[in-house]
N, C-alpha and C positions, 0 to 999 in steps of 0.2 A: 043907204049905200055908202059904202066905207070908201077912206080917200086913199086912193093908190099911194105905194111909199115911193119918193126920189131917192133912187140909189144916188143918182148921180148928183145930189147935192151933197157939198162937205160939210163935214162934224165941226163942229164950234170948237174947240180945245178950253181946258177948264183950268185957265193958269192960277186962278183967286187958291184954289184948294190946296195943288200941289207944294206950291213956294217954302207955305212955314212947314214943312212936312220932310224938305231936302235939307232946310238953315237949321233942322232937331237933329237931321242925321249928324250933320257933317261937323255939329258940338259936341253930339255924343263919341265921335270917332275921336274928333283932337282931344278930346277930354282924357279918353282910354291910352292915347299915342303917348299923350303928356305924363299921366300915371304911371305909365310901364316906362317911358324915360325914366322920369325920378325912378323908378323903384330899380333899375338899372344901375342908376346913377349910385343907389344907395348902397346895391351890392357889389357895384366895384370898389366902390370906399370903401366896405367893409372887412370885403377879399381884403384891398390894398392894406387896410390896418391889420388885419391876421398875417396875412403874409410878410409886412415888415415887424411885426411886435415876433412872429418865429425866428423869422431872418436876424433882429434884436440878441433872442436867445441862443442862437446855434452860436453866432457870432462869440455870444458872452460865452457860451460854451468852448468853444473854439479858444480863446483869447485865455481862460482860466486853464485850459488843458495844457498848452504852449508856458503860461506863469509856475504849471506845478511840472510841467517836462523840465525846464530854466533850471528849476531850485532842488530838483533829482539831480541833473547832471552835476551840476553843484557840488552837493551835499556827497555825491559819489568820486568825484574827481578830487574832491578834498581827500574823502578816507583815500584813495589810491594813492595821493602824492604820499600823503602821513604815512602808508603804508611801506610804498617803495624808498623813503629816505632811511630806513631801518635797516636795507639790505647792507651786505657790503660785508658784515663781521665773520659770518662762517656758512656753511655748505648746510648747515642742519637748519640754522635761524632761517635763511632764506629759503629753505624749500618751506616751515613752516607758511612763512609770509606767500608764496605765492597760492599753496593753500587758501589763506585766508582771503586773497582776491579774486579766486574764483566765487568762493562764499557770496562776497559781495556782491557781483558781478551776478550772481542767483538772485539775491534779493533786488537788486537795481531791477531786473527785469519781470520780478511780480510785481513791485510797486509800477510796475509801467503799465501791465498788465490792468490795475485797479484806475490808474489815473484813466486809458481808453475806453473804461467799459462806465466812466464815470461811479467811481463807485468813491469811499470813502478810504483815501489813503493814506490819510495825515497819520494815522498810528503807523502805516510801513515805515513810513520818514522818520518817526521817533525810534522807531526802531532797527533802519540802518544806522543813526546817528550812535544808539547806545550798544551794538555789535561793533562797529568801529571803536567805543572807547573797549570795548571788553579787549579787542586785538591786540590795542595798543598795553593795554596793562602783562595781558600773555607774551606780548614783546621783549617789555621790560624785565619780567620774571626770568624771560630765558637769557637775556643780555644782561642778568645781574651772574648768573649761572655759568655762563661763558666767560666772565671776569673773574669769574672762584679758579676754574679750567683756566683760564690762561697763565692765570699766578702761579697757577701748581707748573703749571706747562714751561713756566719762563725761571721757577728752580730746577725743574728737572733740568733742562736746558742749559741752566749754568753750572750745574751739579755735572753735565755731560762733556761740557766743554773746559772744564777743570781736570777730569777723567783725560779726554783727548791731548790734552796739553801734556801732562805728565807721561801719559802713551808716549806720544812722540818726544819729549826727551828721554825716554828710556828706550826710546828705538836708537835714537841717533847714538847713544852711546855705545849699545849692544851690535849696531852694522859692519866694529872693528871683526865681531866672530862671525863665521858664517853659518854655522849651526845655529848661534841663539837670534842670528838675525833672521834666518828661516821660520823658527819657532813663534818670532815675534811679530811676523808678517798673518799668520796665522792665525796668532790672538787680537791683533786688530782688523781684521776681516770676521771675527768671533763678535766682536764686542760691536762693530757696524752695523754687522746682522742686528743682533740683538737692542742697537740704539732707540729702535722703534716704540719700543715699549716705554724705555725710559721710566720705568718704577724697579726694574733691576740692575742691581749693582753689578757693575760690568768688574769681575773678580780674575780674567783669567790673566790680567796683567799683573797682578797682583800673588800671583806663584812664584815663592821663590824658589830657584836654582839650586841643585850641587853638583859638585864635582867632589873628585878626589875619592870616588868612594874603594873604601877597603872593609873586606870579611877576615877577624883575625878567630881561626875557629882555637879551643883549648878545651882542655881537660880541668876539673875545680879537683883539687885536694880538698880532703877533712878541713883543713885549716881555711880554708876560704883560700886559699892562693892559689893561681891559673897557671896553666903550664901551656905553651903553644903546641899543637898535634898539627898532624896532615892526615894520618888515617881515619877513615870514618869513627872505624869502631872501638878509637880513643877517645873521641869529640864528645863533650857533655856541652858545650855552648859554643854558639858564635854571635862573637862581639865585632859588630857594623857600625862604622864611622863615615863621616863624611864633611865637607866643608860646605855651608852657604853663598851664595854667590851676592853682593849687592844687591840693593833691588828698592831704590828708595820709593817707588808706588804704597810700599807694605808702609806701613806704621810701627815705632817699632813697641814690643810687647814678645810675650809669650807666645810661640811656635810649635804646632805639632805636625809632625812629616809621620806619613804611612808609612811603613816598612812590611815587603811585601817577598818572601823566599820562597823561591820554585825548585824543589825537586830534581832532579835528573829525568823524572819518568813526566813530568811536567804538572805535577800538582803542588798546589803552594801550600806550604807548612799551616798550621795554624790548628790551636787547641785553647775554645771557649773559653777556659777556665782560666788560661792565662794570657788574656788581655786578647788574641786574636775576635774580628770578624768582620765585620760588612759596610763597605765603603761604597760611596758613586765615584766613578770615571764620567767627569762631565763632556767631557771631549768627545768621547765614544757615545756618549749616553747609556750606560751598562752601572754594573755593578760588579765590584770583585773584592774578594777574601783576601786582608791582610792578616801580617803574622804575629805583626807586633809595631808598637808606636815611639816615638822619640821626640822628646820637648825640647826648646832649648830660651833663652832669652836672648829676641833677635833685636839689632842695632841698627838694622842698616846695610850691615856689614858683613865682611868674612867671620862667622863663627862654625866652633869643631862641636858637630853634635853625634851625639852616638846611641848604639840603642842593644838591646841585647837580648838573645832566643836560647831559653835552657830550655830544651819540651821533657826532660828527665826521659829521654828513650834513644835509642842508637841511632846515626844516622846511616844513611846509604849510599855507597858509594858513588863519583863519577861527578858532571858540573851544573852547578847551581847557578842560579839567578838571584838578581837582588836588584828590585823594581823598588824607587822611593816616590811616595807622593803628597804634594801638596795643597791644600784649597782643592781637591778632588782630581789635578792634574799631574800627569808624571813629569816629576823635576830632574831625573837621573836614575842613571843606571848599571849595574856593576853586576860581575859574574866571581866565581871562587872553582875552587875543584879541592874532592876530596878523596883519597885515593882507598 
């Protein structure tokens, strides 16, 4: 017969077993806590040293881009000073020069360009350095250029103010007439225009004058001797005279004055063969047919020069013209009548 079970007695509890069994867990747990610290530990160190060994490099990055920004601006602000101390001579040098700093001011900003993308710039640097010297040499070439121009420019110049001087004393004396101060008011408003140029010889002060003019027409006998006529169709020549006026601009030398005879119907005499044809009227800016020439040996002074038209053919009646010119300008002018 089997012995009934007491529920109602308690279980014994079995502390001998359980104890080493909680003191395995609770080393194995600190053991894992303590490894994954360290191993924590060791990945923040390691983070921390990547992190600062990059932080090292950007810096060193940083720090070299700022030292080759430094020694661009530098290197640029030099060429510009060099550049701009150049200005100042003339309107052409300096437009070249500002040219050349826009140049620069190109290349300043690809080597900028090369130093932010880190890349290797140190040949842009050698090579704004020696575009700078090339500028400065192109500088010098044209500023030796502009000193040939200035020399020429600084005889023209006293070549023109030498001109001007003698202008104006031959004004002041010529203001006694009022014609030739007219006249000469007109060739120094000629020759002002024209200063510009200054490689032309300002000539029209340089005309000289006549008066006095006479046509003495005559008849030639066999024997060479002239007999004075008035009728046309007596008249084998007319012999034109005239006096020189002063005129100390001229130098003095050998002189030849146009002579220049009009017609009644208004065509001017002249035949090829004997010495007539084709003149400039600088004044007009034109051209016109003289009839014959007259030389003289000028002084300075009043000299009597003459000149003389045999066309071996009749003339026609009623009144002539007698237009004289000098240096391409009219110096005087005289009329006749032939009946």
């Amino acid at each position: 017969m089997s012995t009934p079970t007491n529920f109602n007695q308690p279980a014994t509890p079995n502390y001998g077993n359980n104890e080493p069994n909680n003191q395995k867990r609770m080393t194995t747990i600190m053991g894992v806590a303590i490894a994954a610290l360290l191993g924590l530990c060791v990945f923040l160190l390691v983070s921390k040293y990547n992190t600062s060994k990059q932080l090292d490099s950007t810096t060193m990055e940083l720090t070299q881009q700022k030292d080759a920004f430094t020694e661009l601006d530098l290197k640029y602000n030099e060429a510009v000073t060099q550049l701009e101390q150049q200005k100042g001579i003339n309107a052409e040098l300096d437009a070249k020069i500002n040219q050349q700093l826009q140049e620069l001011e190109t290349s300043k900003n690809q080597i900028a360009g090369l130093i932010r993308s880190n890349k290797d710039y140190k040949g842009g640097m050698a090579s704004l350095e020696r575009q700078k010297n090339e500028f400065l040499v192109q500088i010098e070439d044209l500023k030796k250029q502009v000193g040939i121009l200035t020399e020429t420019n600084t005889q023209l110049t006293t070549q023109t103010q030498e001109l001007s001087a003698s202008l104006n004393e031959t004004q002041s004396k010529l203001q006694e007439e009022g014609s030739a101060k007219a006249a000469l008011i007109s060739e120094k408003t000629a020759l002002e225009s024209e200063r510009a140029q200054l490689s032309k010889k300002v000539d029209i002060a340089s005309a000289i004058r006549v008066r006095n003019i006479t046509t003495k027409a005559v008849t030639v006998k066999s024997s060479g001797k002239e007999k004075a006529k008035s009728k046309a169709k007596n008249v084998d020549k007319l012999n034109i005279c005239f006096t020189t006026e002063p005129n100390e601009v001229v130098p003095a030398g050998e002189e030849t004055f146009y002579l220049r005879i009009v017609d009644p119907t208004g065509a001017p005499l002249a035949i090829e063969s004997l010495g007539s044809g084709v003149a400039n009227d600088k004044r007009n800016e034109s051209e016109f047919r003289y009839t014959t020439t007259a030389t003289c040996n000028y002084s300075n002074g009043e000299t009597e020069v003459c000149g003389a038209w045999q066309p071996g053919q009749n003339f026609v009646k009623g009144k002539y013209a007698v237009e004289i010119y000098n240096k391409g300008y009219l110096v005087g002018t005289g009329a006749f009548n032939l009946k």
